[in-house]
N, C-alpha and C positions, 0 to 999 in steps of 0.2 A: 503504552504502545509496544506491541511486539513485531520484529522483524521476522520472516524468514531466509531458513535457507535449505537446500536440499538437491535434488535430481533436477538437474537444467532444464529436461524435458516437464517436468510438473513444476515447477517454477514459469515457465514460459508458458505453458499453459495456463496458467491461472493470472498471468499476467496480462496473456492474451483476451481472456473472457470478463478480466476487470478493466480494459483498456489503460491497464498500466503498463508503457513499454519501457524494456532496459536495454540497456548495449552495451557491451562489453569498451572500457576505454583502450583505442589502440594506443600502441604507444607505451604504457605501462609497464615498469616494474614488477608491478604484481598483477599479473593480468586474473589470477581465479578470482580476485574481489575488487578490483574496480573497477565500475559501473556506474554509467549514466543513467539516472533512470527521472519518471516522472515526480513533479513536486506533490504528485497528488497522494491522499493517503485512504485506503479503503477502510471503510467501517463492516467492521468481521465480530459476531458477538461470538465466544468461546463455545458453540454449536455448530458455527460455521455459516450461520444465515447471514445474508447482504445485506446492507442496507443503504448504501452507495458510497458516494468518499467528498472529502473534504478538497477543494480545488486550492490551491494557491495562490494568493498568501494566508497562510492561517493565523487565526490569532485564539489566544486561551478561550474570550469570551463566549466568540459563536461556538466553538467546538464545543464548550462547554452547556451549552443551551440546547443545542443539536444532541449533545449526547442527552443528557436530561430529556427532552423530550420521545428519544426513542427507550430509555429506560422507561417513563412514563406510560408507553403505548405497550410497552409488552408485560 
């Protein structure tokens, strides 16, 4: 799994059109990195193509069967 990070406006874009939302935690110490964000996790192959995301709670098995079969399909 790979995290991003970068320009808030393309971060928040792409957060927006994968319905992953974040929010900055008020409050905080360190407010440039902590964030609430969703448990959900987007599946992004190294091209950039979507393929939706894994909801929460994850577990190794499905992810792993889920990913296998889109490895399969392409």
């Amino acid at each position: 799994f790979t995290g991003i990070t970068g320009d808030i406006e393309v971060i928040y874009k792409l957060a927006t059109d994968l319905t992953l939302p974040f929010v900055p935690v008020l409050g905080s110490d360190n407010s440039n990195y902590d964030m609430d964000h969703s448990m959900n996790l987007a599946v992004i192959d190294p091209n950039g193509n979507y393929f939706g995301f894994f909801k929460s709670p994850h577990t190794p098995e499905k992810m792993a069967q889920v990913l296998e079969s889109i490895i399969t399909f392409n």
